[in-house]
C-alpha positions in Angstrom: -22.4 59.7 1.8 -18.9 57.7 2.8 -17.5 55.6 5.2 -14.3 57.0 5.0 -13.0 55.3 1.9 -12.9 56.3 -1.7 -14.5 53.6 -2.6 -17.4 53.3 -0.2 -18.1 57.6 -1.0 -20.9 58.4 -3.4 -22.3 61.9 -4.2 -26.2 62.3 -3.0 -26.6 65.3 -5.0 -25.0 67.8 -6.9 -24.4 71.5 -6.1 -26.4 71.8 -2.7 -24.1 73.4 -0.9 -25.0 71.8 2.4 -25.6 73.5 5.5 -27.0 73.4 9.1 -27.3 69.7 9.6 -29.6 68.0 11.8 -30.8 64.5 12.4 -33.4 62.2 13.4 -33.2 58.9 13.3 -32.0 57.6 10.3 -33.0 60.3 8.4 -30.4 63.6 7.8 -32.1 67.4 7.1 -29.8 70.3 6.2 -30.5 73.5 4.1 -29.8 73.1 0.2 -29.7 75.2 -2.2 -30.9 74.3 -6.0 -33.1 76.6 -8.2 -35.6 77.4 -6.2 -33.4 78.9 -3.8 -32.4 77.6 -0.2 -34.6 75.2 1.0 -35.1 72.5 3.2 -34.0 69.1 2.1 -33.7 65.4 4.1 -31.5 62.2 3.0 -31.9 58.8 4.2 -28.1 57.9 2.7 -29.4 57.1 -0.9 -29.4 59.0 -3.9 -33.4 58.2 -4.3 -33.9 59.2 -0.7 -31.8 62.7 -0.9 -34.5 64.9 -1.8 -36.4 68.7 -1.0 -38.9 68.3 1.5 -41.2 71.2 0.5 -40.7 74.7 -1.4 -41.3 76.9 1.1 -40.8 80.3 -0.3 -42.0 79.4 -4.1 -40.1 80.5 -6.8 -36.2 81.5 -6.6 -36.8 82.9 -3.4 -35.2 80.9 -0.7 -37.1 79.8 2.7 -34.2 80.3 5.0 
């Protein structure tokens, strides 16, 4: 999350690897990838709101 300073930048989470962003509201989804393999995720701009939203393909499988 930033708003284009150093200071005002903050990590959300570590080693998701971020990709195909969409959003609604103020709410951000994108595909991340943790242990379980790829899967879908949503932030609200916090680090408690930056989360999976389900599991999809259980295991280290990834949902893609």
């Amino acid at each position: 999350m930033s708003d284009g300073t150093v200071a005002g930048t903050i990590q959300l989470a570590e080693g998701l690897a971020p990709t195909d962003l969409a959003t609604t509201g103020t709410s951000v989804y994108f595909t991340g990838q943790d242990a379980n393999g790829r899967e879908p995720w949503v932030t609200d701009g916090t680090v408690s709101g930056t989360h999976v939203v389900a599991d999809l393909s259980p295991g280290s499988t990834s949902s893609d």
